[in-house]
N, C-alpha and C positions, 0 to 999 in steps of 0.2 A: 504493500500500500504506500513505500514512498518514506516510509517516518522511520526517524532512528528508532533503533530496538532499546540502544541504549535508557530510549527516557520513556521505556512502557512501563506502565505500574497495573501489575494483573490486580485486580480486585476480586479476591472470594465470592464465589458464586454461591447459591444454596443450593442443594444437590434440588435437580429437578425430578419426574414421576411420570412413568409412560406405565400408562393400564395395558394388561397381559390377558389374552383370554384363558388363560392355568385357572383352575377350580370354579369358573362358571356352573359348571354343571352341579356339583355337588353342592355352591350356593342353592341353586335351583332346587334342587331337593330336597334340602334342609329348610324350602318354604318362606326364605326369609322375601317382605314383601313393603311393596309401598302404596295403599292405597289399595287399588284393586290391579293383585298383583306385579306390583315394581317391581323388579329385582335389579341388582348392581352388582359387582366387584372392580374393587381397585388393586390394583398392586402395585408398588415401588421400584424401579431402578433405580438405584444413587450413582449419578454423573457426579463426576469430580475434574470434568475437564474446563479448562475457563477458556474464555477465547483470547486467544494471542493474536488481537491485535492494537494498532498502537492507540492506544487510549492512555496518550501522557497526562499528568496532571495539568489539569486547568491553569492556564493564565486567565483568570476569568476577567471582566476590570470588576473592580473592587466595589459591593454591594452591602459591605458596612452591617454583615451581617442581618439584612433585610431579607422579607418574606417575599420569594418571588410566585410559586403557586404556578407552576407550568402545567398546563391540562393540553392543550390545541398543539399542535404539529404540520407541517407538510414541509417534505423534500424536493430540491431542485432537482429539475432534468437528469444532471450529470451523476448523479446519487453521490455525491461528495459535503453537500452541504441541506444541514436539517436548518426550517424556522420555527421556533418554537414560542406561543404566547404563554406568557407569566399573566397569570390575572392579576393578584394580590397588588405585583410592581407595576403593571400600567405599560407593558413592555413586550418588544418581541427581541426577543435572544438568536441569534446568526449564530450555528455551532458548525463549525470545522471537523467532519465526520473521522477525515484522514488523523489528523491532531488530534483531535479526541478534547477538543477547547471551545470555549465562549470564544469568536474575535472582534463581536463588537454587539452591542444593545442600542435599540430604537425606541424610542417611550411613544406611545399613540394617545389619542386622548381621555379613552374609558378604557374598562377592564377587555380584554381581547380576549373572547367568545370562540373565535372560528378563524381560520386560514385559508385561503384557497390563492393558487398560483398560476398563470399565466402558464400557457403550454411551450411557449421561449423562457420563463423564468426569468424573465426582464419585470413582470408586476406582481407585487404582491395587495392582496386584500386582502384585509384586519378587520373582520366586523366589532363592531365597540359597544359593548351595550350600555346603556344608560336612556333614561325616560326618551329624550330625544336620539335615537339611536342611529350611525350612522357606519359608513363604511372610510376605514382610511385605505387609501392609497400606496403605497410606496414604490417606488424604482430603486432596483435592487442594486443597481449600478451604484448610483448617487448615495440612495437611501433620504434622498428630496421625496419631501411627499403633495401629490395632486389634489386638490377639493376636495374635501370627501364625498364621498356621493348619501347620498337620503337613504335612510332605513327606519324602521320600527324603536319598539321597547323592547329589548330585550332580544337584540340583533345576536344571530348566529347563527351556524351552520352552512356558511356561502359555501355555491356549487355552481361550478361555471357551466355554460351551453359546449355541447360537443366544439359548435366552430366559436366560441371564446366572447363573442359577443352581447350575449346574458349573463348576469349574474343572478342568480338566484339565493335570498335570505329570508331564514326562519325569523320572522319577529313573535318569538317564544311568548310574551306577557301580551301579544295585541287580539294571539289567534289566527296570525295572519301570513304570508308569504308575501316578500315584494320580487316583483322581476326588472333588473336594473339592465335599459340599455347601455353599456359601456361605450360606444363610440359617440353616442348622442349628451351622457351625464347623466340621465334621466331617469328615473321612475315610472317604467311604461304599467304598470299595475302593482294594484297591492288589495289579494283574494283572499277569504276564508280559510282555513286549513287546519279546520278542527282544534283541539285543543291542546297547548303548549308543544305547537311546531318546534320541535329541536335540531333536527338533522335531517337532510333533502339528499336526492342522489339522481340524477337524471338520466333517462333511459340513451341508450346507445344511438339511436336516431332521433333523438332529442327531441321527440315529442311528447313526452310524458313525464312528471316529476311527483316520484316516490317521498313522501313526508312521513316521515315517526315523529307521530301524537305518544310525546312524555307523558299523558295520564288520559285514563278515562273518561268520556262524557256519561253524563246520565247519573240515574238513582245507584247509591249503591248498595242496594236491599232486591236486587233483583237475581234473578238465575245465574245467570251471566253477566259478567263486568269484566271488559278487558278496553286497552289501547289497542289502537288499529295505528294500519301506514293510510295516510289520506293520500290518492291521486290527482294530481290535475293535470290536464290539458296545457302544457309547456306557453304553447303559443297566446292564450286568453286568461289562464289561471282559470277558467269551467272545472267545477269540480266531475271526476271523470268515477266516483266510489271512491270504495275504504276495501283494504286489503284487512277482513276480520283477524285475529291473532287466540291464541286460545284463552279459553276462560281464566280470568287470575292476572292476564299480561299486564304490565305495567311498569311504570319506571321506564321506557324505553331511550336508549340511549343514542349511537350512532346507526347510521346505514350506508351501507358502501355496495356500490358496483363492481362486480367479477369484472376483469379485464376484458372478456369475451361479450361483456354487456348481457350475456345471460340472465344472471342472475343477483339478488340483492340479499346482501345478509342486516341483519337488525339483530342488536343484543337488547337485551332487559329480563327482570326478572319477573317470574311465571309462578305466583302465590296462590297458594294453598287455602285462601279465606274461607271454604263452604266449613272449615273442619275449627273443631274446638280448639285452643293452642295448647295443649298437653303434654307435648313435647317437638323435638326437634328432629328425631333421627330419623333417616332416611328420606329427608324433604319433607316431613308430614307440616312443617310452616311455612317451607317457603324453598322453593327452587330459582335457580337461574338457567338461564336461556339463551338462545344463538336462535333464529326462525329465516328459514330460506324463501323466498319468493321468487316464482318465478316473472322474470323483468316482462315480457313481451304478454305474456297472458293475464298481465296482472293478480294473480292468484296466491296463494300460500301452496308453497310443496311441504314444509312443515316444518315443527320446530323440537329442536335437541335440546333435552339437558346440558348443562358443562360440570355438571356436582357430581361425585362419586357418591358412592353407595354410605360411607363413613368419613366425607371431607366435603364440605360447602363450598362452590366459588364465588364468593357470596358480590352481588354487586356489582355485572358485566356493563363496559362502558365503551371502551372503543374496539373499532373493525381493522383488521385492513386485508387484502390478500395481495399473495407473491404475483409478480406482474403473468405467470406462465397460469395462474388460477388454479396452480395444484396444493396450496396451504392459504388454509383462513387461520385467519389468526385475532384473539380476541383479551383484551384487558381485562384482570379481574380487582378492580378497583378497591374492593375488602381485605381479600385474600392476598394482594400483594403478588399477585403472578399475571402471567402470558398463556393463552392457550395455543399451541402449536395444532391446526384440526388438518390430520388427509382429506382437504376437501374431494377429492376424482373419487379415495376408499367409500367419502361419504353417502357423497350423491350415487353411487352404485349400488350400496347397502339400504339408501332409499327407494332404488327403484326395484328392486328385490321384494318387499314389501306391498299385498295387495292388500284396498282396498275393502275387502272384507275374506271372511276363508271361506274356500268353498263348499258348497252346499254339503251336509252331513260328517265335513272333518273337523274333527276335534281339536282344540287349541294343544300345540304341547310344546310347553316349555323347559325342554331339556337342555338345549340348545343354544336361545334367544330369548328373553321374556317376551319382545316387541314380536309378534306374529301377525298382525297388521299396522296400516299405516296410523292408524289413531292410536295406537299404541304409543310410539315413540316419545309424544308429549312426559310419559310417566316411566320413562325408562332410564334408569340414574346407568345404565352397564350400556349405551346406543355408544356412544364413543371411544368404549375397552377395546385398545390396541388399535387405533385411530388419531390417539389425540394424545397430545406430552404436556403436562402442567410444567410447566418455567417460573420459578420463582424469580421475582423483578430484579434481586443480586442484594448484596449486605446492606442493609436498612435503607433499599428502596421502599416507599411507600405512598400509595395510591395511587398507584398508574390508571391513567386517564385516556388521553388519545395515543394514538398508536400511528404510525405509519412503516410501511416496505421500501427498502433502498439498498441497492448494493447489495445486495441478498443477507438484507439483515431486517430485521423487525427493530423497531423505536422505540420505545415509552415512556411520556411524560408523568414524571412522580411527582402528583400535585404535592405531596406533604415533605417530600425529602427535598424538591428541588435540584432534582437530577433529574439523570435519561437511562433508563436502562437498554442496553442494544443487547441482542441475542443475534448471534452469525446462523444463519436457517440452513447454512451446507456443515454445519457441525454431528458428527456422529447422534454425539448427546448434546443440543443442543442447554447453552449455559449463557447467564447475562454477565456483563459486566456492567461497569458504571458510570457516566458521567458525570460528576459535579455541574451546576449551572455557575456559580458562584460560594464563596464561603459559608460554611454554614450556619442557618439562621437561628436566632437566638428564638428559644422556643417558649412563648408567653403561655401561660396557664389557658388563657381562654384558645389560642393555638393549637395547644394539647387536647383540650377539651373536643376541640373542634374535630382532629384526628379520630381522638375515641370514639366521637360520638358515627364514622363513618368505617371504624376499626373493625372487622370483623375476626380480627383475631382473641377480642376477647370474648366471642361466643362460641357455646358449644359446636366443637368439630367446624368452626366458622361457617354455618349457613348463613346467617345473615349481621346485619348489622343494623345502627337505631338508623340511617340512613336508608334503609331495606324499604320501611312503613314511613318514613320522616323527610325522604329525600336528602340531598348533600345540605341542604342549607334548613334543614327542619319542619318544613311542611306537611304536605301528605299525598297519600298515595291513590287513595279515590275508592279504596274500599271497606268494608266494614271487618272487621276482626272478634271474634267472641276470645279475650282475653282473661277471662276467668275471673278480672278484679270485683264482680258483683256478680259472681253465677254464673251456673254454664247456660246454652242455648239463648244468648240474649246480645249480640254480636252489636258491637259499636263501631261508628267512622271513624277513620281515623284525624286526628285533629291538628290542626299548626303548632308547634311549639313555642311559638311568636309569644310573648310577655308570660307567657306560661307561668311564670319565678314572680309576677307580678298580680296573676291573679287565680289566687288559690279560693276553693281548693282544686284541685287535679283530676281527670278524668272526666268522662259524661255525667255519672253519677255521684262523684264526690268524693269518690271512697278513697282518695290519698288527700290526707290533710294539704299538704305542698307540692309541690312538683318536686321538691328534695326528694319527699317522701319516695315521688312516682319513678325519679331516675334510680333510685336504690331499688327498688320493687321491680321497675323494667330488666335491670343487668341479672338481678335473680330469676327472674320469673317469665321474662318473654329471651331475654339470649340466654338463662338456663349457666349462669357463672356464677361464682363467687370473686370479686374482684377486690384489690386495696381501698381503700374509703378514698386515696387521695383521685382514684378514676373518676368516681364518683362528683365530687368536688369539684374538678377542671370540667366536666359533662355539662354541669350545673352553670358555671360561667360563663364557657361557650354561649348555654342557651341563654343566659341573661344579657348576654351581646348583641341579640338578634335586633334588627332594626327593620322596621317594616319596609317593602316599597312604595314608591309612589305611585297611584293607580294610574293608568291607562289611559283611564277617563279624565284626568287631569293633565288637561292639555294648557301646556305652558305652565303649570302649575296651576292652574285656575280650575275651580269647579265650570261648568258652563251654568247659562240660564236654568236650564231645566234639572240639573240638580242642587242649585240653590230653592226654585222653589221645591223642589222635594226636599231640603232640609228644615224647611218653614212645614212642611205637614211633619216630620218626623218629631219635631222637636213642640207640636201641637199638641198639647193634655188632653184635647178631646179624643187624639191618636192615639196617642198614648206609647210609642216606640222607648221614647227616653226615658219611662216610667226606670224600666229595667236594664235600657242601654243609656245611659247617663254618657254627655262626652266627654271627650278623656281616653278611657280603655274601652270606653261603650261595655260595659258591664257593671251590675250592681253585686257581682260579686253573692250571688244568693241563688237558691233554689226554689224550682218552680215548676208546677203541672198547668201546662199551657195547651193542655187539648191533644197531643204531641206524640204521646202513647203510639206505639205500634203492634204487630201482630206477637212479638216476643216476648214484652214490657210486661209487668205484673201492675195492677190497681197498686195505684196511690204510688205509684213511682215517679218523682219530680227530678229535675234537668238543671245542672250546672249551665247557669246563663255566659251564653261565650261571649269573650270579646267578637266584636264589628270589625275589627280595625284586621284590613286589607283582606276582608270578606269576598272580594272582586277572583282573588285565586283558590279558595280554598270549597270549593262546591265538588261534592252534592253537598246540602245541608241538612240539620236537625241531626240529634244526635244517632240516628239508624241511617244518615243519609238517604232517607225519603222523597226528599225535596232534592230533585234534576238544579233547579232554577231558584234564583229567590223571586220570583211570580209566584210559582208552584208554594212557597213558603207564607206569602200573604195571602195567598185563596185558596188552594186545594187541602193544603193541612193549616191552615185559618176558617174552617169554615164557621168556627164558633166565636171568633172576635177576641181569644184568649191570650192572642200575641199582639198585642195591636187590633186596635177598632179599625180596619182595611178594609168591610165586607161594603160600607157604603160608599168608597175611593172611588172615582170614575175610572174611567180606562186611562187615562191622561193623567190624571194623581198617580196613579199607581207608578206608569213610567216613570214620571218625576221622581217620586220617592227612590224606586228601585235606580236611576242614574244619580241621588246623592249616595245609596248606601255603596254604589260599584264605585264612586270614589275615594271611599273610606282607607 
């Protein structure tokens, strides 16, 4: 590669783990099951080879021991040089793949979301999130940067047009995709696209753009609750359908096109919500996921496990595949690894698999537990001697976006502030490490932050509080029976937002604090016993949370029509503020507001939530009954016991409902 040998510094890898199909069968008959009939086995090989090549230590420039938070990635043409966005610094970092160094940092103007690069590798675009969300520019020559071009709230995931002259951005907090003429500067549209667009991927004849919707739409008390990929029509943004995802999907992360434009992979995790949360093993709470679609039929071919039978990969986030499309490869942002997948083994072992068995033969799992294609969803053993877990390398943690170059896979550790590279022509493939910069002085609320997305301190790491919480403490969109007030009575999940501010904790109450409720969660939903001081930093983390700014608050301004919906909100004859007082919009008390669902027991009353940036955190009521908050003021209002709403015109009502979406 060019670099003195003399200035390599091998860094320890952790041995990595390739599943063996050895004692398959005797699992199988010893019954061991997940659900209706899962079965798994993993087994170990320990690699102890690191990759010799020259990854000299960092001349990084000096970052004064500051949080950089590198998530986003893309490589230049020449597979010599990665860009990589720091969110935390405000920053994209130029790493010298050859060197194995930082040689120079760019600051943009918001936190950098996404990357996407010109197919000469002469322009780079930085989506920037922030309320007024925009795209920077850069020439990579100069590193002079152009106008920035318009975007959303909560800009991310640009993906450029086959021939280079779109840009396409997930505006995550608007709902919405914009398509940016690039030769013109312009903003030729900006469409629907379901709910918290994160990641886009556009079809090979680029008419069609694949979108992963981060969370669910809808009630989450119904049969089925999953995220879809939303389509549209490239050229108008027309919505074209939703690529369904199996029941439970959600959290959806990246999506990435096979080189051959076949095919589109999406990670996210694939939750277990119809089941009590009683324990962990064998996914019975919570699985992660890899789901294949096919590009051109817009369809689901299906979707994989990446957990083994006794180890969680808790927390899948970024894609990428080798330019030949014979290895996908996939981030396990909990767990602190790389999944190495034979995509050719895969897709062959899917097409192996029919549809249903034929008529009078009997299932037998001697062999496979998966004996049809609907099967696969609940098969922890579909990727046994297929797929190699890579651990990220010595206190890498939270690898995030991922990219392929030079025939190595990427990954940026949002927590360590490094790159983990794996060489993919290595026998046993092994990471070593990049530094971005010195390392960062780790603040308690820092640590807390880590913890709270760590899945290494839960059992066999299936999941983490980011699992149900999201990275930044939110929620997931569906209902969970948690056992903190009895079985069979399954609650939404809720924002963590002021959480520490306004107790007590849970739907029901039943944790005095949310202290209470973060000691309670690491026992009792990740199934640990951990130091008090975990606990603690969890706690601070979450009391750092700072709401956004809504959507609807354009320019910072409410508009008209949600000022006057604050003049009915705030009207006694209404009555909203009786119980949402402003401030936290909470009084802090319990109440039976009519609200009761089909699970609920008489006389069971409801920890009043805060309001405050209610605009993200739907479905609503504590069973997530309420789709909408329409649905919140008339369908479960019909008795006037949340609010006197039932005589609101149609036009009050939107009012009201555009102050609370500003909240």
């Amino acid at each position: 590669m060019g670099a003195d040998f003399d200035r390599i510094r091998f860094v320890p890898a952790d041995p990595g783990q390739v599943e063996t199909e050895d004692g398959l069968r005797s699992i199988a008959n010893r019954g061991w099951h997940m659900k209706r009939g899962l079965l798994a086995l993993s087994g170990a090989l320990v690699v102890l080879l690191a990759w010799a090549a020259a990854l000299a230590a960092p001349d990084a420039p000096a970052a004064g021991g500051m949080t950089l938070s590198p998530s986003v990635l893309v490589a230049a043409p020449d597979g010599k040089t990665v860009y990589v966005g720091c969110e935390t610094a405000g920053l994209v970092a130029v790493v010298d793949g050859a060197a194995g160094k930082v040689v120079r940092t760019v600051p943009v103007p918001a936190k950098p979301t996404g990357l996407a690069l010109a197919a000469d590798g002469r322009t780079l675009y930085v989506t920037c999130a922030a309320p007024a969300g925009s795209v920077c520019v850069l020439d990579t020559a100069s590193w002079k940067a152009a106008a920035p071009l318009p975007a959303g709230w909560g800009a991310t995931g640009p993906v450029l047009a086959p021939d280079g002259k779109t840009l396409y951005v997930c505006n995550r907090f608007e709902d919405t995709v914009s398509a940016i003429d690039l030769p013109a500067g312009t903003e030729r549209y900006r469409v629907p696209a379901g709910r918290q667009p994160i990641s886009a991927a556009v079809t090979a004849d680029g008419r069609a753009l694949l979108v992963a919707n981060h969370l669910p739409v809808g009630p989450s008390d119904a049969d089925v609750v999953a995220a879809t990929v939303t389509v549209l029509e490239a050229a108008d943004g027309k919505a074209a359908g939703a690529i369904a995802l199996p029941n439970g999907s959600t959290t959806l992360r990246d999506i990435r096109l096979s080189p051959d434009g076949r095919l589109a992979a999406v990670a996210h995790v694939l939750a277990r919500f119809h089941l009590p949360t009683t324990q962990l093993d064998r996914g019975w709470m919570s699985t992660n996921a890899v789901t294949l679609v096919d590009a051109a039929a817009r369809k689901r071919i299906n979707t994989v496990l990446l957990d083994n039978i006794d180890r969680g990969a808790a927390n899948p986030w970024g894609v990428a595949w080798t330019p030949d499309g014979k290895t996908l490869a996939v981030t396990h942002a909990g767990t602190h690894e790389v999944s190495l997948i034979d995509a050719s083994a895969l897709l062959d072992k899917l097409a192996k698999l029919p549809d249903k068995l034929p008529e009078g033969k009997a299932a037998d799992y001697s062999d496979s537990p998966s004996r049809t294609a609907a099967d696969v969803p609940n098969d922890l053993s579909f990727l046994v001697g297929i797929r190699r877990r890579v651990p990220a390398g010595e206190r890498a943690r939270g690898p995030r976006g991922l990219v392929v170059t030079g025939g190595r896979a990427v990954a940026a550790n949002y927590f360590s502030d490094t790159l983990s590279v794996i060489d993919l022509s290595a026998p046993a493939p092994a990471a070593s490490v990049i530094p971005l910069g010195p390392p960062p002085a780790e603040s308690v609320v820092r640590k807390g932050e880590f913890l709270f997305n760590d899945a290494g301190i839960c059992f066999q790491g299936w999941q983490s509080c980011a699992t149900c919480h999201g990275e930044d403490g939110r929620v997931d969109g569906l209902n969970w029976d948690l056992l903190n007030d009895g079985i069979g009575n399954p609650k939404n999940s809720k924002s963590m937002l002021f959480s520490h501010k306004t107790p007590p904790a849970m739907s029901m109450g039943v944790r005095d604090t949310a202290e209470t409720a973060v000691r309670a969660g690491i026992r009792h939903i990740l199934f640990a016993v951990r130091p008090e001081e975990e606990a603690v930093a969890i706690d601070e983390y979450l009391k750092s949370l700072l709401p956004l700014p809504s959507p609807a608050m354009a320019g910072g301004k409410r508009s008209d029509a949600a000022l006057r919906g604050e003049r009915i909100f705030s009207d006694p004859a209404v009555g909203c503020a009786n119980c949402h007082p402003a401030g936290l919009y909470t009084d802090l008390k319990h109440h039976d507001v009519g609200t009761r669902g089909k699970y609920d027991r008489e006389g069971d009353a409801f920890d009043t939530p805060s309001l405050v940036e209610i605009w993200r955190t739907g479905p609503y009521l504590h069973d997530g009954s309420a789709a909408t908050l329409r649905d919140v003021l008339t369908v479960r209002n019909k008795e006037d016991r949340h609010g006197k709403t039932s005589k609101l015109s149609q036009e009050q009502l939107d009012d009201l409902i555009a102050f609370l979406l500003s909240l």
